[in-house]
C-alpha positions, -999 to 999 in steps of 0.1 A, spaced: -171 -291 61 -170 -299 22 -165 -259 15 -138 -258 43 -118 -285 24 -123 -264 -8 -113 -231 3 -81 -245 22 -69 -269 -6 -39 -253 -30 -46 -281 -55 -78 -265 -71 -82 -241 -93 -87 -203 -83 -113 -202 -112 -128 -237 -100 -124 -227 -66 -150 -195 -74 -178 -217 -91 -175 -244 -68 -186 -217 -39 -214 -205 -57 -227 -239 -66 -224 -243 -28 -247 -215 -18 -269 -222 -51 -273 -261 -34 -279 -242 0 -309 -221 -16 -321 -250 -34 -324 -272 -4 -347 -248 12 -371 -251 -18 -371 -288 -27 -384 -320 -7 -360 -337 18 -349 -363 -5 -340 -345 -36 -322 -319 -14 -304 -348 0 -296 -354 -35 -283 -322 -44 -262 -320 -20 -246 -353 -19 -239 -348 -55 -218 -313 -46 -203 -334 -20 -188 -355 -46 -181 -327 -71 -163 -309 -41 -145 -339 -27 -133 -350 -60 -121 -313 -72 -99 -314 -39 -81 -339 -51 -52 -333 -64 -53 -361 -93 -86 -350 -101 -94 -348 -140 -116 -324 -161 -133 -361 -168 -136 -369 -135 -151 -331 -124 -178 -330 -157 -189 -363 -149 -195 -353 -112 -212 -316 -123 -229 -335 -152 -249 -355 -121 -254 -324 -103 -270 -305 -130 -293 -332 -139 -303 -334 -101 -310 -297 -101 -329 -301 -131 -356 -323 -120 -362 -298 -93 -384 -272 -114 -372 -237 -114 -351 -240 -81 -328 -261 -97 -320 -233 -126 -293 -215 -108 -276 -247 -101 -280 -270 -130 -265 -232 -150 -232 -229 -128 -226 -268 -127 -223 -269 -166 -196 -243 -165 
């Protein structure tokens, strides 16, 4: 629901738009390979990213913060987390 939201919104950047789907299938890979709970993690945390990115007050402050709690999710993860703690510091 979160990606639909993203895709249909005109208030987020094309560029933004791009890493934001990739972090989305990277969270999707990494919640196959992870326990319950820190997959729950992950994903809540792109959840926020996403939801806060859609709006269209949203600040570069406001989006690091959000990816800055995302990557160090994905980092406590081991190596599944690589490909998402790497696109969320973009």
């Amino acid at each position: 629901m979160v990606a639909q939201t993203i895709a249909q919104s005109s208030s987020i950047d094309p560029q933004l738009k791009v890493h934001l789907t990739q972090l989305h299938q990277r969270v999707a890979d990494l919640a196959q390979a992870v326990p319950p709970e820190e997959a729950e993690a992950a994903s809540k945390a792109l959840e926020d990213l996403s939801t806060e990115a859609a709006k269209p007050e949203s600040t570069r402050v406001k989006l690091r913060m959000f990816a800055s709690n995302l990557a160090s999710i994905a980092a406590t993860t081991s190596t599944a987390g690589i490909p998402v703690s790497t696109l969320s510091r973009r």
